[in-house]
C-alpha positions in Angstrom: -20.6 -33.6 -53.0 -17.0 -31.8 -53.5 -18.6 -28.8 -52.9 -20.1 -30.3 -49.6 -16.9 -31.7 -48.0 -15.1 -28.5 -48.6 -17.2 -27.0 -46.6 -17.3 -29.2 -44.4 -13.4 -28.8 -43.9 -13.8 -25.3 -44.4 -15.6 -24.7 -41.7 -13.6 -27.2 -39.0 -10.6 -25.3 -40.1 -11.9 -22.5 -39.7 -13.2 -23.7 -35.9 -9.8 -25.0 -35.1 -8.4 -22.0 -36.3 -10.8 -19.4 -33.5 -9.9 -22.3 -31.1 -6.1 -22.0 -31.4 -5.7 -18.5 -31.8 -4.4 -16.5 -28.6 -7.0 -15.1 -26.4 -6.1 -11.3 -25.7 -6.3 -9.7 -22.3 -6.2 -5.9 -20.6 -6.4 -5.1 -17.0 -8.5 -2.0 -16.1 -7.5 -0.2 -12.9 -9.7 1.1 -10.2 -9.0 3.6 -7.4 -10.9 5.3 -5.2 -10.7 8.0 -2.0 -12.8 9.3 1.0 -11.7 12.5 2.7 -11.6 12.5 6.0 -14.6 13.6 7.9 -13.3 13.1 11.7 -14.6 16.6 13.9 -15.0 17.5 18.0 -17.4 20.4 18.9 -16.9 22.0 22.1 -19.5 24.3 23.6 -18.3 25.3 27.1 -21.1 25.2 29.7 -22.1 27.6 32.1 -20.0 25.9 34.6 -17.0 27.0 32.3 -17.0 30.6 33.4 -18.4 30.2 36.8 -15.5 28.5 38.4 -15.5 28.6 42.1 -12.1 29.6 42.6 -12.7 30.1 46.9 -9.3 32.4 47.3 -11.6 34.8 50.2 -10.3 32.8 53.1 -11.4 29.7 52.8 -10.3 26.3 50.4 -12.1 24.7 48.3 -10.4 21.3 48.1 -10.8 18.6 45.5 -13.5 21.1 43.1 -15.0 19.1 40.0 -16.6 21.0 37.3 -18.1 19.8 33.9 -17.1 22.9 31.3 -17.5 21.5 28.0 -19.8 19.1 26.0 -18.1 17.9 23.3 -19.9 16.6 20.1 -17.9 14.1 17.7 -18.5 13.4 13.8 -16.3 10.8 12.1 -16.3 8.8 9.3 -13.4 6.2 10.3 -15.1 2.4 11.0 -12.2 2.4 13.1 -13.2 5.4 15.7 -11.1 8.4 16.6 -9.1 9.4 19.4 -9.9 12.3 21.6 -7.9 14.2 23.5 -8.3 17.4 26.0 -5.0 19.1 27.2 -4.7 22.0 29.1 -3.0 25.1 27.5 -1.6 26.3 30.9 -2.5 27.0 34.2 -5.6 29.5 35.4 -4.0 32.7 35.3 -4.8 36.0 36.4 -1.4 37.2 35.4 0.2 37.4 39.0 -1.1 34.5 40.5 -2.2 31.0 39.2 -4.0 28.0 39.6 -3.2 23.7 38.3 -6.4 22.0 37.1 -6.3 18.8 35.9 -8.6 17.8 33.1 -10.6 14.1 32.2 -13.3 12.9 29.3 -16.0 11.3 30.3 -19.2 9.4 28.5 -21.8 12.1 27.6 -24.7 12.0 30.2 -22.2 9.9 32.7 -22.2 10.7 36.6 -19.4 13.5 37.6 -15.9 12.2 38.1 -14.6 12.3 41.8 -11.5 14.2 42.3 -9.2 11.0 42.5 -10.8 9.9 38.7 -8.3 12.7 38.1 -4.3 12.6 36.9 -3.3 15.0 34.4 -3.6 18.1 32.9 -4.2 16.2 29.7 -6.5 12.9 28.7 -7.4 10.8 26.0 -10.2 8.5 25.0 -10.4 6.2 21.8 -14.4 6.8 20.8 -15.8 4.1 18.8 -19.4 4.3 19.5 -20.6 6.6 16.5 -24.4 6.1 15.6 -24.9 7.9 12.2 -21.4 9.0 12.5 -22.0 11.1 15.7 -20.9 10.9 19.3 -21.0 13.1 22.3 -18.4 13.3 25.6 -17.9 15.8 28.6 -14.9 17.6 29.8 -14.5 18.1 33.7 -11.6 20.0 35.5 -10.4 19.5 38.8 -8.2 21.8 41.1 -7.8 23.0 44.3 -8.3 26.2 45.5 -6.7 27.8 47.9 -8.0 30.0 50.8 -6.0 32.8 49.6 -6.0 34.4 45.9 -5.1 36.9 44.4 -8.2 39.3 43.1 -8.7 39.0 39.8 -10.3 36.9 36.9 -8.7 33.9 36.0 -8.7 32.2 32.8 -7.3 29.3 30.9 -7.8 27.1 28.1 -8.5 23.8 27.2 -7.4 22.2 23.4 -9.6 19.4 21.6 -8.3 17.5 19.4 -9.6 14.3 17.4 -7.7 12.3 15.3 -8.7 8.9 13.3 -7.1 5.8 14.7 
């Protein structure tokens, strides 16, 4: 019966002890990174290097002309920001011409001449399917009924950027 209660103590002791001991802890860190995936595409369209410039005597007043499609890829939930800004005037090296520039939904009626204010836009693009979305570029400008022979040329910069 000794025998029995000793255990018996023993073994609630021994309980109490596991009980009252201090528990012990660590802390394991996690981290994580996505690179950013956020693209713009341009592919001029015909239109691009077909500009009717007038400049043979007569004007050609308030001239809208889609000449780029621009395909976007992003991986930001929060969309990108796009922006078109001319690089300069159309130039033949004597004699130039202003254009003003403007984004536009992909597929989306032509812009009228007074949609136009800059020669520079931006459009925060948030409606990515599969991480892909489209937009068009138009120019505007007036040309006047005398120019200068020559071809002209200019260029337009893309940019995206994550918001």
């Amino acid at each position: 019966m000794l025998l029995r209660r000793f255990a018996i103590t023993s073994a609630v002791l021994l309980g109490a002890a596991v009980v009252s001991s201090p528990a012990f802890a660590d802390t394991v860190n996690l981290s994580g990174s996505v690179a950013d995936t956020s693209t713009v595409t341009s592919t001029a369209t015909p239109g691009a290097s077909a500009l009717s410039l007038g400049g043979e005597g007569t004007a050609a007043a308030d001239t809208v002309a889609q000449v780029a499609d621009l395909a976007l890829e992003s991986n930001s939930s929060d969309g990108v920001t796009l922006t078109a800004a001319a690089d300069g005037l159309l130039t033949n090296g004597t004699d130039s011409l202003a254009y003003q520039v403007l984004i536009v939904a992909d597929g989306a009626a032509a812009p009228v001449a007074t949609d136009f204010s800059a020669d520079n836009d931006s459009k925060n693009v948030t409606d990515f399917t599969s991480g892909a979305a489209a937009r068009d570029l138009y120019i505007e400008y007036d040309a006047p009924d005398l120019l200068d022979p020559g071809t002209y040329t200019s260029s337009i910069t893309v940019t995206v950027t994550d918001n």
